[in-house]
C-alpha positions as CSV (number, residue, x, y, z in Angstrom):
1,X,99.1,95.3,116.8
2,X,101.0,98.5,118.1
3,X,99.1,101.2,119.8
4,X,99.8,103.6,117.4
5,X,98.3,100.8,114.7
6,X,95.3,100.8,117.3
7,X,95.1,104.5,117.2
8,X,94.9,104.2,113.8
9,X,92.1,101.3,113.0
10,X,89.9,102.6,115.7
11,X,89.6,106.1,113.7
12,X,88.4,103.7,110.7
13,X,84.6,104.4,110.6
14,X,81.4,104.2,107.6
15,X,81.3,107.0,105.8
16,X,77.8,108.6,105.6
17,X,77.8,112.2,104.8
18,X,75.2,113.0,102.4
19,X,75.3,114.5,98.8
20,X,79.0,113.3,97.9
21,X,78.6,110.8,95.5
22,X,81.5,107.6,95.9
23,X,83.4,108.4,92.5
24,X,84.8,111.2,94.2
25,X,86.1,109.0,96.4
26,X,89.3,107.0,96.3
27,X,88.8,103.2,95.8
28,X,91.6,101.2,97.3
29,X,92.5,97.5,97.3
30,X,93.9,95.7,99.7
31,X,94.8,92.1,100.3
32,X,91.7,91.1,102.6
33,X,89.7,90.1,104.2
34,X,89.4,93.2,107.1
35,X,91.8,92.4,109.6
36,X,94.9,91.8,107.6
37,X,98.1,93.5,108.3
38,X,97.5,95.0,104.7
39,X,94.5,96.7,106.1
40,X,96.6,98.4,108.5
41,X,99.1,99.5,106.2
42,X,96.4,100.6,103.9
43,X,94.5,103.1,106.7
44,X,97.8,104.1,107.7
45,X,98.2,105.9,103.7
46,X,94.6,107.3,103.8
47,X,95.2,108.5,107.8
48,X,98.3,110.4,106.0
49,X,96.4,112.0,103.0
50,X,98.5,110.2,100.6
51,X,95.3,108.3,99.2
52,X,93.2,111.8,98.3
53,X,94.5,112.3,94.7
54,X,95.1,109.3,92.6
55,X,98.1,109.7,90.0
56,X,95.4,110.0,87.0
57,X,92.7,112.9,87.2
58,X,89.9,110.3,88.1
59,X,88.9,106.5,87.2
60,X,87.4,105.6,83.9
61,X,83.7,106.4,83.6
62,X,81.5,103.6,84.6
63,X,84.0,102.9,87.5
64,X,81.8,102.9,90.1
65,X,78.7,100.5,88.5
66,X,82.1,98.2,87.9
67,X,83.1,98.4,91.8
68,X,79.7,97.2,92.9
69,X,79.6,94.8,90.4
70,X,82.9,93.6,91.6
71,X,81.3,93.4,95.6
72,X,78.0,91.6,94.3
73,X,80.0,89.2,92.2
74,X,81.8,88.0,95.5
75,X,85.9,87.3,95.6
76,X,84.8,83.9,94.1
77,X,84.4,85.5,90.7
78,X,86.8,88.4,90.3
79,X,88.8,88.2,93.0
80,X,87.5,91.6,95.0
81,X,84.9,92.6,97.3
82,X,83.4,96.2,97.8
83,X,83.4,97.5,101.2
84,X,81.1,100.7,102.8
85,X,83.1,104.2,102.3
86,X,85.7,104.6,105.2
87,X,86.6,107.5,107.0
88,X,90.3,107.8,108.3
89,X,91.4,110.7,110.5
90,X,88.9,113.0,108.4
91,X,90.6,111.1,104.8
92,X,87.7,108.7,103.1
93,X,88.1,105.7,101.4
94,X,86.6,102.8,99.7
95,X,88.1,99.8,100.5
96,X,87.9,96.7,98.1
97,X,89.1,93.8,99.5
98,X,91.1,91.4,97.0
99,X,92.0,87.4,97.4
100,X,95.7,88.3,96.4
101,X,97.9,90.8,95.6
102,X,97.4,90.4,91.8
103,X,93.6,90.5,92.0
104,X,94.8,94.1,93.9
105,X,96.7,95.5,91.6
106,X,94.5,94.2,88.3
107,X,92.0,96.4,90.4
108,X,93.8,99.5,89.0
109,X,94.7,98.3,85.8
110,X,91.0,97.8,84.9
111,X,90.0,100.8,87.1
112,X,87.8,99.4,89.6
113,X,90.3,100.8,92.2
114,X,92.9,104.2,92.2
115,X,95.3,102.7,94.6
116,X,96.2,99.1,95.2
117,X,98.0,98.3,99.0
118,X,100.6,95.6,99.3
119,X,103.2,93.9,100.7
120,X,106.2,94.1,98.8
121,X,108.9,92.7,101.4
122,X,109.3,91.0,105.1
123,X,112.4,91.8,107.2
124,X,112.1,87.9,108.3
125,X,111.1,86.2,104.7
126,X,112.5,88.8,102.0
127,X,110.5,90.0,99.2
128,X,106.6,88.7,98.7
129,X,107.0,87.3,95.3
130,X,103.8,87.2,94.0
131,X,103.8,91.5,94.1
132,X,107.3,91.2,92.5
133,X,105.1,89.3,90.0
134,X,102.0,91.2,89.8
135,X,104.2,94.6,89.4
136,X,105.8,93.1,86.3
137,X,102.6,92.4,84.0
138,X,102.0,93.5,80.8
139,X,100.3,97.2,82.2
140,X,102.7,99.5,83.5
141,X,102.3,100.4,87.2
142,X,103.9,102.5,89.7
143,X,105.2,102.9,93.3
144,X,104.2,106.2,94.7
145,X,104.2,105.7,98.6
146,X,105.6,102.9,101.1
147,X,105.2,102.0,105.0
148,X,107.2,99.7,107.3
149,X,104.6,98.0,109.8
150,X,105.7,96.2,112.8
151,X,104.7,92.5,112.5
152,X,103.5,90.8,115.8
153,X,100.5,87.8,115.7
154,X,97.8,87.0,117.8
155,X,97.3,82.8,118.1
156,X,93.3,83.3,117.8
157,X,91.0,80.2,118.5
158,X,87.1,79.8,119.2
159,X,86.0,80.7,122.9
160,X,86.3,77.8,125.1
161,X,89.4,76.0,123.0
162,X,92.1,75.1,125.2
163,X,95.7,74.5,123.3
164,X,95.8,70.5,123.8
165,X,92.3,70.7,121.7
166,X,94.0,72.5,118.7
167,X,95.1,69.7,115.2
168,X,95.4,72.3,112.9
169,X,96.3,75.8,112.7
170,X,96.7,78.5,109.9
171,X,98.2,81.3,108.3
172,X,99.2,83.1,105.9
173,X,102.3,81.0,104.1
174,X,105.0,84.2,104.9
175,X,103.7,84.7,108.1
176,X,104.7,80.9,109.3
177,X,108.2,81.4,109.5
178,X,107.5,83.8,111.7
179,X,105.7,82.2,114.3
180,X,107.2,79.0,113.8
181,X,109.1,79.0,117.4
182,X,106.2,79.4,119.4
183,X,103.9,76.7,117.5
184,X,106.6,74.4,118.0
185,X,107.2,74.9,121.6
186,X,103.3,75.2,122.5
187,X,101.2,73.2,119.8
188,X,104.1,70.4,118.7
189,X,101.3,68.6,117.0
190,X,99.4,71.0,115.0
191,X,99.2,70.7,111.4
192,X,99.9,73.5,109.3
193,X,96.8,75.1,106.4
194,X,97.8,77.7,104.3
195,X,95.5,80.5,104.3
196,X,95.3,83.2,101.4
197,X,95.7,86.4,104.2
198,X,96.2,86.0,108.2
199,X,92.9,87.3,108.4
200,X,91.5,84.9,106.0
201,X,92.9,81.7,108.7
202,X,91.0,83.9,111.5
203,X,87.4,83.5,109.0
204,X,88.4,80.0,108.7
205,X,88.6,79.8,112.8
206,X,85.2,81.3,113.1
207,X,83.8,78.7,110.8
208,X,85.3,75.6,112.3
209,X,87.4,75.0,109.1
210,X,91.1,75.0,111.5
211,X,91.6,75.0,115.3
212,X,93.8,78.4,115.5
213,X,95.2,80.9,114.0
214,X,98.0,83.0,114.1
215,X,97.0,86.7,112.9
216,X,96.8,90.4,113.4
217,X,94.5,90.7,117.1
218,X,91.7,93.3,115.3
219,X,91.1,90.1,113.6
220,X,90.3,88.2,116.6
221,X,88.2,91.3,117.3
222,X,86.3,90.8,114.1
223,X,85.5,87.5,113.9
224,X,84.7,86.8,117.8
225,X,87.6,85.1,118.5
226,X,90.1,84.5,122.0
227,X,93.8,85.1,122.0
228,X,95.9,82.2,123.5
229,X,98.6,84.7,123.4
230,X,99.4,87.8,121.9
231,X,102.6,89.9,120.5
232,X,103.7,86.3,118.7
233,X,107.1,86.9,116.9
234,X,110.2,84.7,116.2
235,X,112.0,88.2,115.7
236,X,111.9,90.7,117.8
237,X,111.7,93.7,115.4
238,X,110.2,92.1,112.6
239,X,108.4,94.6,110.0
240,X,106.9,93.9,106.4
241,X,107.1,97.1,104.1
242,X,103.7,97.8,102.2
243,X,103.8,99.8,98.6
244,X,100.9,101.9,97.5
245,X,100.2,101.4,93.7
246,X,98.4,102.6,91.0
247,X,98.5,103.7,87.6
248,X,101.7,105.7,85.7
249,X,102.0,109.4,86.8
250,X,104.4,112.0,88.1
251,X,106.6,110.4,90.6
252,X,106.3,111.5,94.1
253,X,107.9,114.6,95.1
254,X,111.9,114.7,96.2
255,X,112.5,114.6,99.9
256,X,116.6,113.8,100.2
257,X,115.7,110.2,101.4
258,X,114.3,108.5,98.5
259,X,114.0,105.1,97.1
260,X,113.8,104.5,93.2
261,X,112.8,101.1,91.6
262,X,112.9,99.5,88.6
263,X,112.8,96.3,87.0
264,X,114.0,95.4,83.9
265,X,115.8,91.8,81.4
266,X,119.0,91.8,80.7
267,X,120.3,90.8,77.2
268,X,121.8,87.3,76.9
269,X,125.4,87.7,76.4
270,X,128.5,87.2,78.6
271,X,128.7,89.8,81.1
272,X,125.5,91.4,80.7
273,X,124.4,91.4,84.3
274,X,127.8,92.3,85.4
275,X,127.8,95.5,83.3
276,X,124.3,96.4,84.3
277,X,125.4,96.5,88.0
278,X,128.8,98.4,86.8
279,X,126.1,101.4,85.2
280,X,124.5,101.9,88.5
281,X,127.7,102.0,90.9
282,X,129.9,103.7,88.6
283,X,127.4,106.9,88.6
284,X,127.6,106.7,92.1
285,X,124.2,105.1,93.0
286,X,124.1,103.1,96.5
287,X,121.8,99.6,94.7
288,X,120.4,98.7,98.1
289,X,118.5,95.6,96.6
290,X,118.6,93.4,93.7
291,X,115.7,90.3,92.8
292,X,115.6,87.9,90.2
293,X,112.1,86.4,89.0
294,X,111.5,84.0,86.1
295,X,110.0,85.4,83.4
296,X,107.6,82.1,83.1
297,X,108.8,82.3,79.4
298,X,111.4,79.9,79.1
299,X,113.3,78.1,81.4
300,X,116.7,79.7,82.9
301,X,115.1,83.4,81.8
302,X,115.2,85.8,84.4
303,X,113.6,89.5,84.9
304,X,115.7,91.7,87.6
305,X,114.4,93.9,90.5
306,X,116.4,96.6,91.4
307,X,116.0,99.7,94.6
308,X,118.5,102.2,94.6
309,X,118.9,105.2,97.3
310,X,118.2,108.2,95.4
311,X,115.1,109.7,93.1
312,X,114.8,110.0,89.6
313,X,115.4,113.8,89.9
314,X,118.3,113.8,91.6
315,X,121.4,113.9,88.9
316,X,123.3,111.3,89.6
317,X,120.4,108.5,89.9
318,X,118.9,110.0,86.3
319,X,122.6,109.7,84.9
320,X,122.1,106.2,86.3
321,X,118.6,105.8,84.9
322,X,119.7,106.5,81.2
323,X,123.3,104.7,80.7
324,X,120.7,101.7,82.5
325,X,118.4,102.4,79.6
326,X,120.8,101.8,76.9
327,X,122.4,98.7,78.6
328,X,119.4,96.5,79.5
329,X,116.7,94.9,77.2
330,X,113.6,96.0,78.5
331,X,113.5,98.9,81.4
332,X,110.3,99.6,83.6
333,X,110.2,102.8,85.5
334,X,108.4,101.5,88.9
335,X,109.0,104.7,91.2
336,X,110.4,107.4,92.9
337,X,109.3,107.7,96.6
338,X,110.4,108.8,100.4
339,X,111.7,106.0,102.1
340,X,110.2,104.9,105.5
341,X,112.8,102.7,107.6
342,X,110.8,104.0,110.9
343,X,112.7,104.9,114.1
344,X,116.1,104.4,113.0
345,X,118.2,107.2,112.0
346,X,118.1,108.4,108.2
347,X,120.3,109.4,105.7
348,X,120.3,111.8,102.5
349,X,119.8,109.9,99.4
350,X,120.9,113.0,97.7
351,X,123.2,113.6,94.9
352,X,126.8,113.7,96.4
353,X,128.4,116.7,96.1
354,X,131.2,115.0,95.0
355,X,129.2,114.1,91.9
356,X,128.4,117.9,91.2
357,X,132.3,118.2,91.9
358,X,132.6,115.8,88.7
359,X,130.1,117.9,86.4
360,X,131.6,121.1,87.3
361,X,134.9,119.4,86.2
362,X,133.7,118.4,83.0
363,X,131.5,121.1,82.0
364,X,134.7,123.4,82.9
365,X,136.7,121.7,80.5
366,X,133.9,121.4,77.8
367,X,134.6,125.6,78.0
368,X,138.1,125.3,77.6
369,X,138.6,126.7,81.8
370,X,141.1,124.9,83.2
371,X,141.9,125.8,86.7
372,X,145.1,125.6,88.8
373,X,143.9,122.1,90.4
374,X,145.2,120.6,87.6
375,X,148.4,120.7,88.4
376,X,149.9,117.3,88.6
377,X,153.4,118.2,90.2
C-alpha cells in the first residue's frame, strides 16, 4: 500500500456525530471484506467528495431497515454486510461489504446501496469479467467516476510461521498472476486456494483455513497477521482501475479528458462488427478498448464492450453515439467520466477542431456560402 493510500485509510474512522440520521448518508458497496484493494479505491471516492450526492435524489424509502437487514442476514444470505458509518477526510460513508462484484452492484439496483466500487480492469490481467458481467444485467447502470490504484501485495502469514512451514497459500484468482514470480522462487511447494477478495485469503489466514496470503498490508493489520515480505509485484507498475457505480443519471460533467463507455450486440450479418467499428473511427473517435462477453444465451453470441476518448457532450463522440445507435442491436449508455491514468502526462479528449472544421464546411454549404477554399486548381 502507497503512502498516499496510507494517508488515505488512516483518515477512515466511525462516524458518531449525533442527530443525523444514516439515510442521509451515502451507502456504498464494495467488494470486501475491509482490507481489500477495493476498500481503498472506495475511501479514495468518498476522500474526494465524489460519493456525497448519489445520481438519484435519495434511495427508495425503507432503504435503510433493508441495509441492516442486509448486515444481520450475513454475506451467507444476500451477499452483503453492513458496516458502522465512516468518515473520510470530513466525507461520511456507509460501507456495505459485498462477496462479489455482482452482489455490489445488485446493491444499487435494489437500493440497499447509492454507489457500488469495483474493479473493472488490471494493467497485468485485463478486464475483471465478472463486472463486465454484472454491468450488463437486465437494470441499467452507470459509470460516473474511476481510479487507477497501484497494486503491490503483502505475503501475510500467522505470527511465528516461517516460509518452509507454508502448503498452501491464497488469493484472490486475478491477483495470482501477479505474484506468481515470487511464490515460485520462495514457496515452490505451496498450493494455490482461490479466495473470493485478497482480503478474504488474509480472514482465511487468521482462521488457520491456508498457510499465507498474498494481500493488501492494512489487511495484515486487520487480521493480526506478519508480513514475510512486502511491496510483492511481478510488474513493476502494476495498477487495477476501480469504477464507481450506481443507478442512471446525468453523466459526470466534461473535463477535456474523458472516457465514454458503452456496451452493446451486434446484429448477425456479414460485416456487422466491422461496420460498427467503421461508425466510431469515421467520426473521428480514438476506441481505446474493445471486449467481447458471451451473452450466456446461446453459444457463439457475443455482447461488445467498448471505451472511447471523448464524452457524450463533446460533438464528435455524440455524432458517434447516434450513427452507433442505428447500426447496432441493442445500445447501453454506461458513462461519461474524467479519466484518471495517474502520473503520466494527459491529453484532450476533446472534439478536434478539425471536426468543427468539417461542420462549418457543411453547414456553409447547407447556406449556399461557398468560400474561395474551394478552389480545386
Amino acid at each position: 500500500m502507497s503512502s498516499e493510500q496510507s494517508r488515505i485509510v488512516g483518515t477512515n474512522q466511525a462516524s458518531d456525530t449525533p442527530g443525523i440520521p444514516d439515510r442521509d448518508i451515502p451507502v456504498v458497496a464494495f467488494l470486501g471484506p475491509s482490507g481489500t484493494f477495493t476498500e481503498i479505491a472506495m475511501l479514495e471516492f468518498a476522500a474526494r467528495g465524489w460519493c456525497e450526492t448519489p445520481p438519484q435524489a435519495e434511495r427508495a424509502r425503507g432503504t435503510d431497515k433493508e441495509t441492516c437487514e442486509a448486515g444481520a442476514a450475513g454475506p451467507g444470505k444476500t451477499g452483503l454486510e453492513a458496516i458502522e458509518p465512516t468518515v473520510v477526510h470530513g466525507h461520511r460513508i456507509i460501507p456495505l461489504s459485498a462477496d462479489s462484484p455482482q452482489h455490489a452492484v445488485d446493491a444499487v439496483i435494489h437500493g440497499r446501496a447509492d454507489w457500488a466500487c469495483v474493479a473493472i480492469e488490471s494493467s497485468v490481467e485485463g478486464p475483471v469479467t465478472r463486472t463486465f458481467d454484472a454491468l450488463a444485467g437486465s437494470h441499467p447502470l452507470q459509470i460516473y467516476r474511476e481510479i487507477a490504484i497501484s497494486i503491490a501485495f503483502s505475503i501475510l502469514v500467522r505470527p511465528g510461521t516461517c516460509p518452509q512451514d507454508i502448503t498452501t497459500w491464497s488469493a484472490h484468482p486475478v491477483a495470482r498472476p501477479q505474484v506468481t514470480t515470487w511464490i515460485d522462487h520462495h514457496l515452490p511447494l505451496a498450493k494455490f486456494v482461490a479466495a473470493r477478495s485478497n482480503s478474504a485469503a488474509a480472514e482465511m489466514v487468521a482462521r488457520g483455513e491456508v498457510d499465507a496470503a498474498a494481500a493488501p498490508a492494512r489487511a495484515g493489520q486487520l487480521y493480526g497477521l506478519d508480513s514475510l515480505a512486502d511491496g510483492v509485484a511481478d510488474v513493476t507498475g502494476a495498477q487495477t482501475r476501480f469504477v464507481l457505480v450506481g443507478k442512471p443519471g446525468k453523466p459526470t460533467a466534461h473535463t477535456g479528458h474523458d472516457r465514454t463507455s458503452v456496451v452493446f450486440n451486434v446484429r448477425n450479418e456479414p460485416g456487422a462488427l466491422a461496420r460498427t467499428l467503421t461508425v466510431v473511427s469515421s467520426n473521428g473517435v480514438d476506441l481505446t478498448r474493445i471486449e467481447s462477453r458471451p451473452t450466456r444465451k446461446a453459444l457463439g453470441e457475443y455482447r461488445f464492450y467498448m471505451d472511447m476518448s471523448g464524452h457524450i457532450s463533446d460533438p464528435h463522440v455524440a455524432t458517434a453515439l447516434q450513427h452507433l445507435h442505428s447500426t447496432v442491436q441493442v445500445l447501453r449508455f454506461l458513462g461519461s467520466w474524467p479519466i484518471d491514468d495517474g502520473p503520466r502526462a494527459t491529453m484532450s479528449t476533446a472534439t478536434p477542431a478539425e471536426w468543427f472544421t468539417a461542420q462549418e464546411w457543411v453547414a456553409h454549404r447547407a447556406e449556399g456560402i461557398v468560400p474561395e477554399t474551394d478552389v480545386l486548381w
